[in-house]
C-alpha positions as CSV (number, residue, x, y, z in Angstrom):
1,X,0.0,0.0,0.0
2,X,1.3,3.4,-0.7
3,X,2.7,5.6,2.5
4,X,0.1,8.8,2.4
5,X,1.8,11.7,4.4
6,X,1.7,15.2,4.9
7,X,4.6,16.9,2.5
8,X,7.3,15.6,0.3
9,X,10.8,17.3,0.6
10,X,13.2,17.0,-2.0
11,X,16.6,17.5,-0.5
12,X,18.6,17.0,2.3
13,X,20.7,20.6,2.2
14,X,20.9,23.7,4.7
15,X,17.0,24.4,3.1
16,X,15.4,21.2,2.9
17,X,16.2,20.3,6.1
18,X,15.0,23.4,7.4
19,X,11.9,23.0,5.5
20,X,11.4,19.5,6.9
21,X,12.3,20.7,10.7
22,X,9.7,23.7,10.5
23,X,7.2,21.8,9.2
24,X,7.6,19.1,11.4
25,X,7.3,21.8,14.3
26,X,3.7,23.0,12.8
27,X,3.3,19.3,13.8
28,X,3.1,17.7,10.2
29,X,4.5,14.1,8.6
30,X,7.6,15.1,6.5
31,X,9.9,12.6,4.6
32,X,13.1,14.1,2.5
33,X,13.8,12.5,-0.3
34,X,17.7,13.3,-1.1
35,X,19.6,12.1,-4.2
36,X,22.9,11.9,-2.9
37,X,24.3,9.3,-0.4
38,X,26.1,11.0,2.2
39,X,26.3,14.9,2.7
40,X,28.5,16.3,-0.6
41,X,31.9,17.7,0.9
42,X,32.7,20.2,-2.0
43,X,33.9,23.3,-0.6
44,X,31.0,25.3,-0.3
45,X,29.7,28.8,1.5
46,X,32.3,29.8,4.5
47,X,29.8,31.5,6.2
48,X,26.2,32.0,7.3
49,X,24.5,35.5,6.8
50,X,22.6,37.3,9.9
51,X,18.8,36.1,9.0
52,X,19.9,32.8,8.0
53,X,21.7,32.2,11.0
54,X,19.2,34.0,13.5
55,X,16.9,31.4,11.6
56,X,18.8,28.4,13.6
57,X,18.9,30.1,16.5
58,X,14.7,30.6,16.7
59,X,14.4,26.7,16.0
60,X,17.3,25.8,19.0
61,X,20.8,25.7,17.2
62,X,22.5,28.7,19.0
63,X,25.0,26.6,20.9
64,X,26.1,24.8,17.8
65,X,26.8,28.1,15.9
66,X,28.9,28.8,18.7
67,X,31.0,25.5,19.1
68,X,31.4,25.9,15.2
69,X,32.5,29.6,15.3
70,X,35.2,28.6,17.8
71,X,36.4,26.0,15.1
72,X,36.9,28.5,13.0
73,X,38.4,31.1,14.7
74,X,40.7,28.6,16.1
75,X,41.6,27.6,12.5
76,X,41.7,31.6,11.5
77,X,44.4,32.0,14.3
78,X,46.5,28.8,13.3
79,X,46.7,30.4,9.7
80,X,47.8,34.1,11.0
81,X,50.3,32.9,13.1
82,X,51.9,30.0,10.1
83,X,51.5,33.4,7.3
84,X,51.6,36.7,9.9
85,X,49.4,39.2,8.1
86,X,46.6,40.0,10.4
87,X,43.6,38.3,9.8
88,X,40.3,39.6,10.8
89,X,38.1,38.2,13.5
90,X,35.8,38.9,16.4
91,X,36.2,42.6,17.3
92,X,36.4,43.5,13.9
93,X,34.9,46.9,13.0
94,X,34.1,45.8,9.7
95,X,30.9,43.5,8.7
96,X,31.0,41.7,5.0
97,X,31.9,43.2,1.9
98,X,30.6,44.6,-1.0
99,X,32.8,43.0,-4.2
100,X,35.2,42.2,-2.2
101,X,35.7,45.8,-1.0
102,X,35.6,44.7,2.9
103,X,34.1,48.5,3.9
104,X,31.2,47.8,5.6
105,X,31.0,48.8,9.1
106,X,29.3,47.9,12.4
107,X,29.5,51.2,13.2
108,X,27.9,52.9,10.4
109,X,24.8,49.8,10.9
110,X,21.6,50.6,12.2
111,X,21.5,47.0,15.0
112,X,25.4,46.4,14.5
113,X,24.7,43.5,17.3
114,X,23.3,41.2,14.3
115,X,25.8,40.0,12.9
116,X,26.8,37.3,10.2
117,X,28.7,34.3,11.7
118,X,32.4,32.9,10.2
119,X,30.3,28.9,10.2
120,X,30.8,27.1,6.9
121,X,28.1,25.0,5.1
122,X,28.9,21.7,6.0
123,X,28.9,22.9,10.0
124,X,25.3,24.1,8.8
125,X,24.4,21.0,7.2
126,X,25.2,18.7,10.0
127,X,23.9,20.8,12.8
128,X,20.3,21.0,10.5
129,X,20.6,17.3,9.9
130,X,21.2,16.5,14.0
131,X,18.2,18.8,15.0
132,X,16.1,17.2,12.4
133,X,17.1,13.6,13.8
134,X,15.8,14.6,17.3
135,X,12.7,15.7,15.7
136,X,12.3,12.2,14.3
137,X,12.4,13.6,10.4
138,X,13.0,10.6,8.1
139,X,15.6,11.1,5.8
140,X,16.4,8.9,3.0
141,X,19.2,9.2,1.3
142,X,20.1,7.5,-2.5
143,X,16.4,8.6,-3.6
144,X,16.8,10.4,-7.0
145,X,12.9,11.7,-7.9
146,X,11.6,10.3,-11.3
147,X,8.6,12.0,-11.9
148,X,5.4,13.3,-9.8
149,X,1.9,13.7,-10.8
150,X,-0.8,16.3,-8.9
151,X,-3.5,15.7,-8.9
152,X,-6.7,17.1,-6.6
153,X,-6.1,15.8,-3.0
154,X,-2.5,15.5,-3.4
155,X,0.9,14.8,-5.4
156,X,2.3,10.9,-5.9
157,X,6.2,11.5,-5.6
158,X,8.2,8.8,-7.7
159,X,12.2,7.8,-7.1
160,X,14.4,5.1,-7.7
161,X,17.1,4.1,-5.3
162,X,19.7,1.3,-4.8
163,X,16.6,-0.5,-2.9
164,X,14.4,-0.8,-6.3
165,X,11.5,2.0,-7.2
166,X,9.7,3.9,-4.4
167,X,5.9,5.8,-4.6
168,X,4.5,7.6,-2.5
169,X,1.2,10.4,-2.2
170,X,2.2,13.6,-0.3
171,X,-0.6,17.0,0.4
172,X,2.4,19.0,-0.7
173,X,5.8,18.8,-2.4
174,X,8.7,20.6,-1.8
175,X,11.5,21.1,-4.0
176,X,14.8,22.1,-2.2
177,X,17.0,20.3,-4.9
178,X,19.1,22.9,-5.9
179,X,19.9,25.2,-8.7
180,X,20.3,22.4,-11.4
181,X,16.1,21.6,-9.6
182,X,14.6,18.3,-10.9
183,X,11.7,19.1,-8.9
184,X,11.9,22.9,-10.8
185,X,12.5,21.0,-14.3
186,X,9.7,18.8,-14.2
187,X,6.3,21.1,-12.6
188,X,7.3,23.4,-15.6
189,X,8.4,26.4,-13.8
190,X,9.5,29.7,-15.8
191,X,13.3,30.1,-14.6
192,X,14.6,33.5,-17.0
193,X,17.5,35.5,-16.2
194,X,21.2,35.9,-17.5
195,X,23.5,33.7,-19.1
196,X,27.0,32.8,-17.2
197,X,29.8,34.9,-18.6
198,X,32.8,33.9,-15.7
199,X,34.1,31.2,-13.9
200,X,34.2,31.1,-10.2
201,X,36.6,28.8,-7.9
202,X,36.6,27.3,-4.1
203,X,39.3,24.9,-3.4
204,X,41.3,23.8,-0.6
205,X,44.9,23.4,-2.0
206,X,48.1,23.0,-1.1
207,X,50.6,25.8,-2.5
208,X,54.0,25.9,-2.5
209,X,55.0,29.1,-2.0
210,X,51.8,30.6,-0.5
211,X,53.3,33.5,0.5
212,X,53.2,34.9,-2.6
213,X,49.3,35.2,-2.8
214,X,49.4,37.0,0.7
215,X,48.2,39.5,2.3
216,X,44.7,37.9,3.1
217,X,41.9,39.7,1.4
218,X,40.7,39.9,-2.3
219,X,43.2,41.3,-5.0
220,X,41.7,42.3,-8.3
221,X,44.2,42.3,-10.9
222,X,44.4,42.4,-15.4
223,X,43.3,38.5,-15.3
224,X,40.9,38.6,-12.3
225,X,40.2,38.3,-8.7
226,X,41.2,36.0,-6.2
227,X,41.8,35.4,-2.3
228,X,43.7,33.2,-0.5
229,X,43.0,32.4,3.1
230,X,41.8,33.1,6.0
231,X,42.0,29.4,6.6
232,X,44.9,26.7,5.7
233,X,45.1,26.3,1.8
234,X,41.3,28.0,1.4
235,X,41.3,29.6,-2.2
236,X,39.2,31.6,-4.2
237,X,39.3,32.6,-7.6
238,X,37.6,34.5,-10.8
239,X,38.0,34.0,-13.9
240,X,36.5,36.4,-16.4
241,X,37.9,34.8,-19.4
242,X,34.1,33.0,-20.0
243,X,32.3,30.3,-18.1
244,X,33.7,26.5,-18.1
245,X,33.5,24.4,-21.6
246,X,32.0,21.7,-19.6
247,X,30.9,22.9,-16.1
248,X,29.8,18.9,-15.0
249,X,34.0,18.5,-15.5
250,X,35.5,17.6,-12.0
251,X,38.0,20.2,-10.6
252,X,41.7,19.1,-11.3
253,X,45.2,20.3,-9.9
254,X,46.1,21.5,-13.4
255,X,42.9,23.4,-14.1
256,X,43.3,25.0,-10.3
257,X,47.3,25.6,-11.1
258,X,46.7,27.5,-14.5
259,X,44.0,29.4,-13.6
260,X,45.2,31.0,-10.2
261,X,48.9,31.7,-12.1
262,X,46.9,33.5,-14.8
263,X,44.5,35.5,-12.6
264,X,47.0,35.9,-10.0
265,X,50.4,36.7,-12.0
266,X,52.7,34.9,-9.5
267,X,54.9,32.0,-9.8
268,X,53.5,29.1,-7.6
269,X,52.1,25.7,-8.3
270,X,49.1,23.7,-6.8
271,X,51.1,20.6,-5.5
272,X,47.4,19.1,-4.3
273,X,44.0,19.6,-4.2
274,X,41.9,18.6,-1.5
275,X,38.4,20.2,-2.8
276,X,37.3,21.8,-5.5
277,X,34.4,23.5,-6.5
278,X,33.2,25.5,-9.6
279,X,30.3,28.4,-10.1
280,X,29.4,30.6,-13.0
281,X,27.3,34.0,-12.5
282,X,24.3,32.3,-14.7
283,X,21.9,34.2,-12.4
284,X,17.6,33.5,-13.1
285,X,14.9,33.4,-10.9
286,X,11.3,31.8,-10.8
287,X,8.6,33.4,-12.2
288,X,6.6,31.5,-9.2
289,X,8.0,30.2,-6.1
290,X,4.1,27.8,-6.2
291,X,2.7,26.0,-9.5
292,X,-0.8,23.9,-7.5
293,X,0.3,21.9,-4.9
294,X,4.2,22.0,-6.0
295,X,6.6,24.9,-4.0
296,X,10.4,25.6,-4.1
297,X,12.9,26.9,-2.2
298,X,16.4,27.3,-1.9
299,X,18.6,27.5,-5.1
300,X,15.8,25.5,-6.6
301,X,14.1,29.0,-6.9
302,X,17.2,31.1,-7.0
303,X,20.8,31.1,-8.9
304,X,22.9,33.7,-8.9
305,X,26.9,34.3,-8.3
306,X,28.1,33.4,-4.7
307,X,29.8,36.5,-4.4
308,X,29.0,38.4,-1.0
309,X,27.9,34.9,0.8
310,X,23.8,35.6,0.3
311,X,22.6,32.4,-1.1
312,X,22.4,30.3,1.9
313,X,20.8,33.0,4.5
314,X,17.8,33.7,1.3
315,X,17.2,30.0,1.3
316,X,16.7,29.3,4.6
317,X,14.8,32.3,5.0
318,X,12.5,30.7,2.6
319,X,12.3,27.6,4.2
320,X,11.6,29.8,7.9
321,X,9.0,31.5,5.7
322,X,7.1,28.6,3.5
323,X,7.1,26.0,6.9
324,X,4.5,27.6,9.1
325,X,2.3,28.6,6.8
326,X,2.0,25.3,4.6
327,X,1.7,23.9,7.9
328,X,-1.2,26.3,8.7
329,X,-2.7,25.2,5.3
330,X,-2.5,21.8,5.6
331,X,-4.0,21.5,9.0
332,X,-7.1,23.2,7.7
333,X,-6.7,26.4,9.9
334,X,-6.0,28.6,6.7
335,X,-6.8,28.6,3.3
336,X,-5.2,27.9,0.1
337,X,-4.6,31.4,-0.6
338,X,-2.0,31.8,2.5
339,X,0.4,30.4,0.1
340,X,0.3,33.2,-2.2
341,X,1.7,35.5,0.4
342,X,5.2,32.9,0.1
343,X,5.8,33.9,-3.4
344,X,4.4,37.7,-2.9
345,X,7.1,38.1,0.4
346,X,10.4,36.4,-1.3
347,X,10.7,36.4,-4.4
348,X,11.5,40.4,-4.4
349,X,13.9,39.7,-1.5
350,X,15.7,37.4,-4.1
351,X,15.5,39.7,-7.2
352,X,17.3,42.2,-4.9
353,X,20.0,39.8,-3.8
354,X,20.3,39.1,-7.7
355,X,20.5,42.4,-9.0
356,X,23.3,43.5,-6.2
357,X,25.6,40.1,-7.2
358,X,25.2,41.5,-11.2
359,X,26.4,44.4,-9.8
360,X,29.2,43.3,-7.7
361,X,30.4,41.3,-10.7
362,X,30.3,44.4,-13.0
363,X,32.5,46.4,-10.9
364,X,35.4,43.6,-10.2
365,X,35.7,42.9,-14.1
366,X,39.5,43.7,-14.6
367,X,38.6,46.3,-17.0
368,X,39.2,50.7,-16.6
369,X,35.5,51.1,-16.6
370,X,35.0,48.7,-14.0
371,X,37.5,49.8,-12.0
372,X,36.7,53.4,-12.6
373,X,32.9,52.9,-11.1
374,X,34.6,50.6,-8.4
375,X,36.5,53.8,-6.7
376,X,33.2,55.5,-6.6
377,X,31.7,52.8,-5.0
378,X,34.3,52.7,-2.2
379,X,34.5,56.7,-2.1
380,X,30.5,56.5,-1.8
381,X,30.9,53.8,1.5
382,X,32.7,56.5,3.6
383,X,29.4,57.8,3.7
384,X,27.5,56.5,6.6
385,X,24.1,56.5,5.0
386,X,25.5,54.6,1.6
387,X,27.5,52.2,4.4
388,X,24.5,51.7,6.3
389,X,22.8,51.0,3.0
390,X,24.7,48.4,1.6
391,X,25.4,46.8,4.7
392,X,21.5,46.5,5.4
393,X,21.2,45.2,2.2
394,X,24.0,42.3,2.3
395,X,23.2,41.3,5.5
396,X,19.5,41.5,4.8
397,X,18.7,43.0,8.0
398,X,17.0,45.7,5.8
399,X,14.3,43.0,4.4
400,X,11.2,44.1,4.8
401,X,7.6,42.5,4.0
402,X,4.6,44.8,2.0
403,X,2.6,43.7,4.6
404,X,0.2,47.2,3.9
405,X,1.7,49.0,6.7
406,X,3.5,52.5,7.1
407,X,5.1,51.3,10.5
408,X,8.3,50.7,9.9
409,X,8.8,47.7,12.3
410,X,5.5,46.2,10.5
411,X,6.9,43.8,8.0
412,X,10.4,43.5,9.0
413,X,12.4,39.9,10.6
414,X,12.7,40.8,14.3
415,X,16.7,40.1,15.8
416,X,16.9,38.6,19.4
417,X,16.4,41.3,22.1
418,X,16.0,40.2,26.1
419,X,12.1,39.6,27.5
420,X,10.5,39.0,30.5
421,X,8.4,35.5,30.8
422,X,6.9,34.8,33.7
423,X,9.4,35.5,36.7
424,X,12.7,35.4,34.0
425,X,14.5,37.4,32.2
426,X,14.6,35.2,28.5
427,X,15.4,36.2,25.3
428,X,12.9,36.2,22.3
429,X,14.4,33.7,20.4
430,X,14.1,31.3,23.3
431,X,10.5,31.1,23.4
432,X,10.2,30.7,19.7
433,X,12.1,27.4,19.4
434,X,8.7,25.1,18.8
435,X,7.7,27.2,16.0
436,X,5.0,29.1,17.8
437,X,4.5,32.7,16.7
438,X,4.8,35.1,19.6
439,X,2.9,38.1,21.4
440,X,4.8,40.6,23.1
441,X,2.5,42.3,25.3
442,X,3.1,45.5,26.6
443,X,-0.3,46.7,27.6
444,X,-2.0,47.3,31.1
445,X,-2.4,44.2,32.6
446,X,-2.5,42.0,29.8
447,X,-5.5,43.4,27.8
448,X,-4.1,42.3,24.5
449,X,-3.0,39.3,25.7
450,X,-6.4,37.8,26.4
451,X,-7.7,39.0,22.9
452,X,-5.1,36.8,21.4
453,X,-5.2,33.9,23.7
454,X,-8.7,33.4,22.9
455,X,-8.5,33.6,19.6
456,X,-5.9,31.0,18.8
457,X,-3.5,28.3,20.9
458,X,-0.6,29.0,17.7
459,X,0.9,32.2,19.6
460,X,2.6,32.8,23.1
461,X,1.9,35.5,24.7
462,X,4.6,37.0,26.7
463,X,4.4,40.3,28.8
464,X,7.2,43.1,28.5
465,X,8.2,46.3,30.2
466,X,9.9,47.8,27.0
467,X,7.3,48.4,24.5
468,X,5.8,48.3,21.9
469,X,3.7,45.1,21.9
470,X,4.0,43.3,19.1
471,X,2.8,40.1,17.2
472,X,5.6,37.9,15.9
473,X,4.8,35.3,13.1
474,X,7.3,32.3,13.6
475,X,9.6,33.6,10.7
476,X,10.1,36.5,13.5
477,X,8.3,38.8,10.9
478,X,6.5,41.4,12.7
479,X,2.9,41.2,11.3
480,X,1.4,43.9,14.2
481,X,3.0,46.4,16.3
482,X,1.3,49.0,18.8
483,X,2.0,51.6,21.2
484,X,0.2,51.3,24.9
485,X,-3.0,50.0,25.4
486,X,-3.4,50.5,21.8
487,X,-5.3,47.1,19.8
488,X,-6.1,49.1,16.6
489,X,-5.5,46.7,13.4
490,X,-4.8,43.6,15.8
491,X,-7.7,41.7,15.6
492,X,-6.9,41.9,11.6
493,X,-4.0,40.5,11.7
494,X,-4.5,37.8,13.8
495,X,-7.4,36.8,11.4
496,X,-4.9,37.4,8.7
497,X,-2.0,35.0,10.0
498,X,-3.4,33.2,12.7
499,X,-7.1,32.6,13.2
500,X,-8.0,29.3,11.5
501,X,-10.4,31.2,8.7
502,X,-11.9,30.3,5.0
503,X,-11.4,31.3,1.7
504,X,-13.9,33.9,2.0
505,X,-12.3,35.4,5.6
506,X,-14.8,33.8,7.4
507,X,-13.7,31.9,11.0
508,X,-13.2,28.4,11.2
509,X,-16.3,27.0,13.3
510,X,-15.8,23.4,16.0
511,X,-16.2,20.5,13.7
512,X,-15.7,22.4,9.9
């Protein structure tokens, strides 16, 4: 007989395992379905961006960032003292860069305290994959999807594996496969955008005279751009020559070797390679992030350049935004049309973070023109309101939802600030790890606070001194903020994101 569960996930990366764990915490029956055996060990983003990794923290995984950041500061340290130039760490003034001009400052930001974190994919990946094993998610791994049909009630998934053929009928499939997305491929979705015209590198090597590609930091020169450190043998290169003949190709020594003499101009050799990895800037997005009953996330939805380190924060933000609210959806409290709101909220985030990579690659082409509108760039960053710009816009702190509100903090992903609960002092993020949206209540003695507790169980309140109150979806998006003993608009957005309601906005009765 065929399994029947709740939602279909289609790989086992940083997003699909994000996607399984929030759903799982809206207290659905997930299975990921991933093609690969084991977890890919290609060198792969060094770093996790402030809303991806704020993200982990909501759903528990705040210690593990930690004990992975110390891993890499440790190995940061080891590779300043073997090569002496300083290498840049906690303390540092300076946030990200901006094509590889490393301007942006804390100090120019608008909450310097949120702050990306130094933790490299596969530390992501296996801290994903151990929350999602205590949470009882069944991954299977060697499943490469065949085909899928929808139909009214549902989709029937198909995969083969090294066990025989597999079937199974899912409410909802999710496609987290990636930018090369079977899952994208086969429900037909519209994927336009610009053709690759470079060749990007990420290897761990071993050099023989590394000293030569010091100091650390990124050196644009006539044949490119390319970085070596801050960790042992880490290398990073672009090539603006064109994009690979054959970019399926594995990575060799000799292609490494030829292509960082050219782009670098100095005389070392590669005498191993321990990973390699190869990009383009082919850069396209959906039209759709939802065709029926089929959604995608991740770099199924999204390609674009690596440069600035976006890609992994914008897909788990996805995955942090689609969970609760498929979850609300297929539990019957919300209708259909909730979904529409996943496509309406992220894909402009992503065709911002797509236009500012085309940009950053325009201004590090090794050409006068490009270099030219690269000094004005940096001259414009001494500014504090261009910094503070381009900062909020890399790190993503300056996302903000249409939700049809003037407020500014109405539409925006909350950081972690201290709160009282009960007779403690917490902080926010602690009393969102079970995926429950939150109501900070700052009013006289908890008048909000019983509108919203009896009007649904999905939110905790919690009562603050330091206003305003505020209604927190679990994506830490703020859908309703108000000053006092102020309610105005509350009830509306409760009935909007959390009050089990029809198509037609009516409530949800006791046995409907």
């Amino acid at each position: 007989m065929n399994q029947v569960i709740d939602v279909v996930v289609v790989g086992a990366g940083p997003v699909g395992l994000l996607s399984a764990i929030e759903l799982t915490l809206g207290g659905l029956r997930v299975v990921v379905l991933e093609r690969l055996s084991a977890p890919s060990m290609v060198a792969k983003a060094l770093g996790i961006g402030v809303l991806g990794s704020e993200a982990l923290q909501r759903r528990g995984m705040a210690p593990d960032i930690a004990v992975a950041e110390e891993r890499t500061f440790a190995a940061m340290k080891k590779f300043a003292e073997q090569n002496g130039p300083d290498v840049r760490g906690r303390g540092s003034r300076f946030s990200g860069h901006f094509a590889g001009l490393s301007l942006i400052r804390k100090d120019a930001q608008k909450e310097p305290q949120r702050s990306p974190h130094p933790v490299d994919q596969h530390a992501v990946e296996a801290m994903l994959a151990g929350r999602a094993r205590a949470l009882g998610i069944e991954v299977r791994r060697g499943c490469d999807v065949t085909g899928f049909v929808q139909q009214e009630g549902g989709v029937d998934v198909e995969w083969t594996s090294p066990a025989g053929e597999g079937h199974m009928r899912a409410s909802y499939l999710v496609g987290c496969d990636g930018g090369r997305s079977a899952i994208r491929k086969m429900a037909g979705f519209e994927f336009p955008g610009t053709d690759p015209g470079m060749t990007m590198y990420q290897t761990v090597a071993e050099i023989d005279h590394p000293e030569r590609l010091l100091p650390v930091g990124w050196h644009r020169t006539s044949g490119g751009v390319f970085s070596y450190g801050p960790f042992p043998g880490r290398l990073f290169l672009l090539d603006f020559s064109g994009p690979p003949e054959d970019r399926e190709a594995p990575v060799t020594r000799e292609e490494i070797e030829e292509v960082l003499r050219r782009v670098s101009g100095a005389d070392v050799r590669v005498d191993a390679l321990t990973s390699g990895s190869r990009w383009t800037d082919n850069t396209r997005l959906v039209d759709t992030y939802r065709r029926g009953r089929v959604l995608l996330a991740g770099d199924a939805a999204h390609v674009h350049s690596p440069f600035g380190g976006q890609g992994l924060s914008l897909g788990l933000v996805d995955a942090a935004n689609l969970g609760w609210k498929l979850a609300a959806v297929i539990r019957g409290e919300k209708p259909d049309s909730l979904l529409d709101t996943y496509t309406a909220e992220r894909r402009p985030v992503a065709h911002a973070v797509l236009a500012n990579t085309l940009a950053q690659m325009a201004i590090m082409r090794p050409d006068p023109q490009s270099g030219a509108m690269r000094d004005l760039v940096a001259n414009l960053m001494q500014l504090d309101d261009v910094n503070r710009l381009i900062g909020g816009m890399m790190s993503g702190v300056a996302t903000r939802y249409d939700l049809g509100s003037d407020l500014d903090d109405i539409g925006r992903l909350i950081g972690d600030k201290p709160i009282r609960h009960g007779d403690a002092d917490v902080s926010l993020y602690d009393v969102m790890q079970d995926g429950m949206g939150v109501f900070l209540d700052a009013s006289t003695e908890g008048r909000a606070s019983r509108l919203v507790a009896a009007s649904t169980q999905r939110i905790r309140c919690v009562t603050t001194n330091t206003g305003p109150s505020m209604l927190i979806r679990p994506d830490a998006c703020v859908a309703w903020a108000g000053e006092g003993n102020s309610m105005d608009g509350l009830e509306e957005a409760l009935r909007r994101w959390f009050i089990p309601t029809l198509d037609d906005g009516s409530m949800v009765r006791s046995g409907q």
